[in-house]
N, C-alpha and C positions, 0 to 999 in steps of 0.2 A: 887367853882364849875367850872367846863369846860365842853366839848365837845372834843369826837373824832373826824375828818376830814379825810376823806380819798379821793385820787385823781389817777384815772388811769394812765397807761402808755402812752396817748396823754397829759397828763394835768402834773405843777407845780403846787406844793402846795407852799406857802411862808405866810412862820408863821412870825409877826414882834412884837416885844413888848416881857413882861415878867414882870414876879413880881421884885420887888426891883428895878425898873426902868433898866430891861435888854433891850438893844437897840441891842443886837441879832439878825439874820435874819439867819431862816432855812426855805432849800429848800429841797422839797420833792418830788420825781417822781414813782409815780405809787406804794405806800405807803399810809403809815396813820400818826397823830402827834395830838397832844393834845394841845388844845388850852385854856386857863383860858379865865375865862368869864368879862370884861369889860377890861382888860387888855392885852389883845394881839387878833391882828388881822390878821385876816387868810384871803387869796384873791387867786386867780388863774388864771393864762395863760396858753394859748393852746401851744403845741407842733406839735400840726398838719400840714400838709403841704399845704402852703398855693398857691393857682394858680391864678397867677395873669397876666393880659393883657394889659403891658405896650402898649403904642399907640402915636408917634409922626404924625401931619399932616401937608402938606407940608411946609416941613423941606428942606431949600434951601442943596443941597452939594456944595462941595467946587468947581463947577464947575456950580453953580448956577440954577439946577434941581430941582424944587422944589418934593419930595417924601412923599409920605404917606407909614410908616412904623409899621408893628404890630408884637406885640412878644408873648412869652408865657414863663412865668417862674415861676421856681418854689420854692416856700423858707419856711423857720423853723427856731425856736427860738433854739437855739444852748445849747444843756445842760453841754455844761462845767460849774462849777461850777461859774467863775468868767464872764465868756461870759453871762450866766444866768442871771447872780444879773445884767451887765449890761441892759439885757433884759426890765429886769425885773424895773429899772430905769426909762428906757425909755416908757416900753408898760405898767406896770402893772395899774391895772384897766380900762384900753381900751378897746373896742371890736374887736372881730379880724376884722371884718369891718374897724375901725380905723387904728390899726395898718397894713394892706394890704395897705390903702391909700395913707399912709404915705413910705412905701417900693416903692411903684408905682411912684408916683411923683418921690421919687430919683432915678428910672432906668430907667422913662422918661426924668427925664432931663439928665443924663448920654449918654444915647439914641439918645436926639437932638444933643449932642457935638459931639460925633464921628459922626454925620451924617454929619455934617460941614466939618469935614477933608476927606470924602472921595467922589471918582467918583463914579456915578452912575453904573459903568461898575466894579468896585472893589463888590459895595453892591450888587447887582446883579447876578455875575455870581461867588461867592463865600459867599456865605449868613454866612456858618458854619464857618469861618474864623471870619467874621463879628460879630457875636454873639460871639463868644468864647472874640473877643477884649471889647465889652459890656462886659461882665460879668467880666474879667480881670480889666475894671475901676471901677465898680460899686462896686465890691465884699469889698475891704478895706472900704468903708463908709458905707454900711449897715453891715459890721461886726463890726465897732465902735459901733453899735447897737444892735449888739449881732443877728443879723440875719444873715443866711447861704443861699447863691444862691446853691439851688442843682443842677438844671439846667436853662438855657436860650437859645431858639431856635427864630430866626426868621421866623414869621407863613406869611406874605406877604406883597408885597413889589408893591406899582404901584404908577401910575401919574394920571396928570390929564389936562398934555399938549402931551402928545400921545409920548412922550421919549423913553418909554419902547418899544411900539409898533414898532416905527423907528430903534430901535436897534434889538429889536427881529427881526425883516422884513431885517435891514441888516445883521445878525447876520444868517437867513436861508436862505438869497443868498448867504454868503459866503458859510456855510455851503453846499449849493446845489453844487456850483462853487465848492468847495472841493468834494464833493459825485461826481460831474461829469470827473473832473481829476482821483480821484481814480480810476472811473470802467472803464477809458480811460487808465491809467495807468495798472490797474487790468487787462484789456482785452491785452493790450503790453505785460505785464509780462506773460499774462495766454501763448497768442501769440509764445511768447520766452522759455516760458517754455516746453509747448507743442513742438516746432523746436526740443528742446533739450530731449526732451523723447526718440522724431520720430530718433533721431540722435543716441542716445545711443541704442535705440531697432536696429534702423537699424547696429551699431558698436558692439553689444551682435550678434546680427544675423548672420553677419558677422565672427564674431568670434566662432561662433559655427558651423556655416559652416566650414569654417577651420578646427575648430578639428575634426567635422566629417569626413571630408574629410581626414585630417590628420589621422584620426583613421580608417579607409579605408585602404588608402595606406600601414599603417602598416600592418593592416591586409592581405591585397592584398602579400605582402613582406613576411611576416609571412609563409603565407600559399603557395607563389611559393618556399619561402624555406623549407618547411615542403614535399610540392611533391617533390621538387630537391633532398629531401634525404628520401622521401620515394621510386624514381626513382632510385635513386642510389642504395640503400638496395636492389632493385627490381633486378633490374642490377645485380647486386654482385649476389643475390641468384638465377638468371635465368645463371648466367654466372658460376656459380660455379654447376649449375643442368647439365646444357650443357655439363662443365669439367668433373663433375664426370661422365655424361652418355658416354660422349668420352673415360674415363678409362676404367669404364665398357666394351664398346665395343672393346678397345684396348687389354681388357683382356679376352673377350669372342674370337677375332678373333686372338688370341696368345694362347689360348683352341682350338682354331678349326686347327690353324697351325700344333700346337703339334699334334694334333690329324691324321691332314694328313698325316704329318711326318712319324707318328707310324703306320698309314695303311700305308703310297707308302713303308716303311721299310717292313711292312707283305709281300706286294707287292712284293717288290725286292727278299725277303728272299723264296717268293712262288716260283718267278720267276728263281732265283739261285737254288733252288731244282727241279724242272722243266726242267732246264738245264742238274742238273746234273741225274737226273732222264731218259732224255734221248740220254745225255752220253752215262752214262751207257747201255742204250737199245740199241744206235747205236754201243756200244762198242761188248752189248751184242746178238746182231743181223747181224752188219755186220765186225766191227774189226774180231770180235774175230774170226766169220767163214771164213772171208779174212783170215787171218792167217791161220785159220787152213787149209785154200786150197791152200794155199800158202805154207804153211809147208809139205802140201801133195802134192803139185806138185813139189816142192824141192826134197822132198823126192822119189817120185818116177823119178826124173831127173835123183836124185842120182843112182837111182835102173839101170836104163838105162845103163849107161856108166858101 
């Protein structure tokens, strides 16, 4: 007769034993397995994560500061098959109580050793450096163990000869002696930079004056050239109004010549009739009666002798 067993996805099942003296070990996660009854034994480890609060206190550095140091990490029994059964070697039947203990102790003393090799000003003012080199030492010996560091942060870090405080205090008067260069330096630069605004606005300014002005004077040029040949055209068409009214009238008073011409010729032609009109009246009023008393007094001359 046996029993079923079943174990969640936090939990290992590890079945050991078997009929016919099997010295077999199966491991089971977040499953079930059958267990015979006085011959194989069934036990279980967590896979949970476990958080633990490794804790050095003063721990000289290698510059002989004694620090009190606190961390917080995080770890789990690793379910590779073979990392498992290691685990499993090590913790099984433990409480996780026990096996945290046991993790602790080795990332505290891991913990005090790098604190020995380094300056207070290294663990200080790059903590995540510092833990990342922790867990880098620590991680090959708790995974001989079949545990996995997921993470390790260092949670804080102080004294208890007032070091930190000395360093912080010089650490915010440099830091002040920097903020006061900057806004000395920030106000030069600002200073300098402003010159060169005021410089290029006033050298933009400048240069658009220019063009406006340059765009002026063309204009100005433009348009005395535009009147100088709308003068001209003006010109041309008042000079050619003037020529033609000058033909015109050269032609109206070469009409009026002709025309006097053809009277004083009436004229003359009245005047040559007029002539001979009274010619003839003198011809015929006193010639011709001269004559005839003349011919008559001839005549009776004649009669005479």
């Amino acid at each position: 007769m046996g029993n079923c067993h079943t174990v969640g996805p936090n939990e290992a099942l590890v079945v050991s034993g078997g009929c016919c003296g099997n010295e077999a070990k199966k491991y089971v996660i977040g499953g079930w397995a059958w267990a015979w009854c006085a011959v194989t034994d069934v036990q279980k480890i967590t896979l949970e994560v476990m958080t633990l609060n490794p804790r050095c206190e003063n721990v000289e550095t290698c510059h002989g500061v004694p620090l009190t140091v606190t961390g917080v990490a995080q770890c789990k029994v690793m379910t590779e098959s073979e990392l498992l059964a290691t685990a499993c070697e090590q913790f099984l039947g433990k409480s996780t109580q026990e096996i945290e203990e046991v993790i602790l102790q080795t990332l505290e003393g891991h913990l005090r050793a790098i604190l020995g090799t380094l300056s207070v000003e290294a663990i200080y003012q790059d903590r995540d450096q510092f833990a990342q080199l922790v867990r880098e030492v620590a991680a090959p010996d708790v995974g001989r163990m079949g545990i996995e560091i997921l993470s390790f942060t260092i949670k804080d870090v102080f004294d208890r000869v007032d070091y930190l405080d000395s360093l912080g205090k010089a650490q915010t008067a440099v830091v002040k002696r920097d903020a006061d260069i900057g806004v000395a330096e920030a106000n030069r630069d600002a200073g300098i930079r402003e010159a060169e605004c005021e410089k290029s606005m006033l050298d933009e300014k400048y240069d658009a004056d220019t063009k406006v002005a340059d765009s002026n004077r063309q204009f100005q040029m433009l348009k005395a050239g535009y009147e100088k040949e709308v003068n001209a055209k003006n010109a041309e068409a008042q000079l050619a109004y003037e020529l033609q009214a000058a033909k015109e009238k050269q032609k109206i008073r070469s009409e009026e010549v002709e025309i006097e011409v053809v009277e004083r010729r009436k004229l003359i032609d009245i005047e040559s009739r007029e002539i001979q009109r009274k010619e003839k009246e003198l011809i015929a009023t006193i010639k011709r009666p001269a004559e005839a008393e003349s011919y008559r007094v001839e005549t009776i001359a004649d009669g005479m002798r």
